[in-house]
C-alpha positions in Angstrom: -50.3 40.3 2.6 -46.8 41.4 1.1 -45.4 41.2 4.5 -46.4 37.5 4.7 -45.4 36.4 1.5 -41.6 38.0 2.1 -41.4 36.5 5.7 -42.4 32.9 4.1 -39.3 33.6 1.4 -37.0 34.7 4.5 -38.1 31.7 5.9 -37.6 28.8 2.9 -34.3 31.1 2.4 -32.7 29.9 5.5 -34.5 26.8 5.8 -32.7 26.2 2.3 -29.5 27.4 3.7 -29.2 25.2 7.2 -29.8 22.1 4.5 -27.5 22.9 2.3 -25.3 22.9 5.5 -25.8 20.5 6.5 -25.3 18.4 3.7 -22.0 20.1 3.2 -21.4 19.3 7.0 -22.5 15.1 6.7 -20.2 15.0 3.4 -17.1 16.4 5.0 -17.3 14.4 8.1 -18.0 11.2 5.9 -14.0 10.2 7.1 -13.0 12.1 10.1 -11.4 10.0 12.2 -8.5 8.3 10.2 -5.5 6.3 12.0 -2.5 4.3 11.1 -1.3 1.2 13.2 1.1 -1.5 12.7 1.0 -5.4 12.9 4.7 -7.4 13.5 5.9 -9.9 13.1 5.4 -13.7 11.7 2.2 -14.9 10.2 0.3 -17.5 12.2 -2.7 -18.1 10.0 -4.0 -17.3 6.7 -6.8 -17.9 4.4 -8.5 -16.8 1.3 -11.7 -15.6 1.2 -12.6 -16.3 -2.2 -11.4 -17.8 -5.5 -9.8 -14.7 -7.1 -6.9 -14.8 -3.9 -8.1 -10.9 -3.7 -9.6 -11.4 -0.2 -7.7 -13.1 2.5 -8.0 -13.3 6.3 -4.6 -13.7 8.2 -3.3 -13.5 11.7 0.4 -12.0 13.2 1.6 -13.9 16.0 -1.9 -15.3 16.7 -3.6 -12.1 16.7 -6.2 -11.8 13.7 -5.9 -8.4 11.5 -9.4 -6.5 12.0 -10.4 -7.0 8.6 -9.4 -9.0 5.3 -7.1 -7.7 3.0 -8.7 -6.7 0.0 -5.6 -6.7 -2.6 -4.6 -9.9 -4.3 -0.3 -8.7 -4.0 -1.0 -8.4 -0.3 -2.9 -11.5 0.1 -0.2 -13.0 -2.1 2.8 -11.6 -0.2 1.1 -12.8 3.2 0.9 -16.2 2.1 4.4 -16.7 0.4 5.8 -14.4 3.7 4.0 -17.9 6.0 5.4 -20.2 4.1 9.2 -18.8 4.3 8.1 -18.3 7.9 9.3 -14.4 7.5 8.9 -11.6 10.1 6.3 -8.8 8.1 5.3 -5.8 9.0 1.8 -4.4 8.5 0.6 -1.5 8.1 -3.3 -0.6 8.6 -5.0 2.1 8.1 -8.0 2.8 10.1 -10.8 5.0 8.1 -14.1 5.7 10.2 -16.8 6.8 8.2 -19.8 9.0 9.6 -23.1 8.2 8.0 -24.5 8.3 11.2 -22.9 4.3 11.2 -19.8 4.7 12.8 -18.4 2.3 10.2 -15.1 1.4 9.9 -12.8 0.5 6.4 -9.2 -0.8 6.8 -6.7 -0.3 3.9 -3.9 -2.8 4.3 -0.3 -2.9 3.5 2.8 -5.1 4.1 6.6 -5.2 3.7 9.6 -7.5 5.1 9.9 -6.4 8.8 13.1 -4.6 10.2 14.1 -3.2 6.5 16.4 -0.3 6.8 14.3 1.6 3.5 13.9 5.2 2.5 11.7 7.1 -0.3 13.5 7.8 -3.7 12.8 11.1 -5.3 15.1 13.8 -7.6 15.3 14.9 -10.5 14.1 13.2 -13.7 16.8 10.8 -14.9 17.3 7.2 -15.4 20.0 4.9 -13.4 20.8 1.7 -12.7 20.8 -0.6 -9.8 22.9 -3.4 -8.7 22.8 -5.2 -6.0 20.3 -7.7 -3.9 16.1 -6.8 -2.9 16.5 -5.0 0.3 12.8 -4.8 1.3 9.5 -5.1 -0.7 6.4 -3.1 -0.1 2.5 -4.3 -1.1 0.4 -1.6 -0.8 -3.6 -1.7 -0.8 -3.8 0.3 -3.8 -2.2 -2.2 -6.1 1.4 -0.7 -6.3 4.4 -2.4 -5.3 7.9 -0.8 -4.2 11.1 -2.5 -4.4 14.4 -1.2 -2.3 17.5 -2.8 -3.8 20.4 -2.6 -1.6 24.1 -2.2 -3.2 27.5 -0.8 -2.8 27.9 2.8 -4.2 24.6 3.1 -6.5 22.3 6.1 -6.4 18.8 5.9 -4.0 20.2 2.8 -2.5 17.8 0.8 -0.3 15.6 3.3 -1.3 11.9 2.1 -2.7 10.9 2.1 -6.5 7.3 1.7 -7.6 5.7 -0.6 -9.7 2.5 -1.5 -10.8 3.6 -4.9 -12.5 3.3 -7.9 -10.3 5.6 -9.9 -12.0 8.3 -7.7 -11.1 6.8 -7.7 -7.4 6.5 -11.6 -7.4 10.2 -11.7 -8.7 11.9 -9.4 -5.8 10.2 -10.9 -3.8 11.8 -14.4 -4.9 15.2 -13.0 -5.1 14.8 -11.9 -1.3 14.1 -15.5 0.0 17.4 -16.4 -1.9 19.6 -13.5 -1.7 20.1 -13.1 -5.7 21.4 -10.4 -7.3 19.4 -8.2 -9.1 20.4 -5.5 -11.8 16.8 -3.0 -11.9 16.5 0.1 -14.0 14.7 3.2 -13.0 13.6 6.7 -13.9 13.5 9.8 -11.3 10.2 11.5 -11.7 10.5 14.3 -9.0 7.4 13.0 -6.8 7.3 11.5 -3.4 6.0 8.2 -4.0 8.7 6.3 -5.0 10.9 6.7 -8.4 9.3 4.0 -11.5 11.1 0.8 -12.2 11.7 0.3 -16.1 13.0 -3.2 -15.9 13.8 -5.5 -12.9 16.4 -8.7 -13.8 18.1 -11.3 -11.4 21.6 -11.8 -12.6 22.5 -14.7 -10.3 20.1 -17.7 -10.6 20.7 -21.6 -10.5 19.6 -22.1 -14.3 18.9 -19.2 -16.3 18.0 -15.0 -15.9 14.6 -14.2 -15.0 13.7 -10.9 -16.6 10.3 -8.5 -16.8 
């Protein structure tokens, strides 16, 4: 009668131990199968999905995207980028999730196309910038980078991050009409991008625009 009773504990043991397993096993393979692609060039169609402008559907050179964008700056970058009838370049990322599905997410970015761009990291200071917008990134995760391109200035062309839209929605301006821009920033040491502390165009028609 012992025996039994241990051989039916040896057996819930490892009957508890292949599902535990295997729930460790479904969990980790939830995204396997991740890749990274890119759309270029001009903007044929676009549309908005809903009233917020967070969704929009949009095509590059007549070839639709896989999925909406799911980022109102994105969906707003697209649109103004159609109008100015301005080359992008977008990146997708491909996530494939495994619930037994085989479902698929897409997390969409987008910058000016043919930007000649780097990463700015060091360490922790704050500097100034002169010069005009070099490229402008939207990313899917609601930051916005901003390369400013002028002569003799440290982490030239090189992309600052911001999380304020006005300051994206203001480069982004002053790139369709070559203005200058004077933008101050802080060196944090990390690898995504130095933060912008203020972002000003210096040459407009009427007044400054500052945020």
């Amino acid at each position: 009668m012992i025996k039994k009773y241990l051989k039916c504990i040896k057996k819930l043991q490892l009957a508890k131990s292949i599902l535990v397993g295997s729930i460790f096993l479904i969990c980790s393979s939830s995204t396997l199968a991740d890749s990274t692609y890119y759309l270029k060039g001009k903007i044929t169609s676009f549309e908005f999905k809903d009233n917020k402008g967070d969704r929009c559907n949009f095509s590059i050179n007549n070839g639709s995207a896989p999925a909406p964008a799911e980022n109102k700056g994105v969906c707003d970058f697209l649109k103004k980028a159609m109008e100015h009838d301005q080359d992008v370049s977008v990146e997708i990322k491909d996530i494939t999730h495994y619930w037994g599905l085989g479902l698929d997410t897409y997390d969409i970015s987008v910058s000016f196309l043919n930007r000649n761009t780097s990463w700015s990291q060091g360490n922790p200071s704050k500097y100034l910038l002169e010069g005009s917008v070099e490229d402008v990134l939207n990313t899917y995760d609601g930051n916005c980078y901003v390369a400013v391109s002028g002569y003799g200035v440290d982490y030239n062309k090189a992309y600052h991050r911001t999380k304020d839209m006005k300051i994206c929605q203001l480069a982004q301006s002053a790139f369709y009409t070559g203005m200058q821009v004077r933008m101050i920033a802080t060196s944090s040491g990390g690898g995504e991008g130095n933060e912008i502390n203020s972002f000003q165009v210096t040459q407009c028609c009427t007044r400054s625009q500052t945020n």
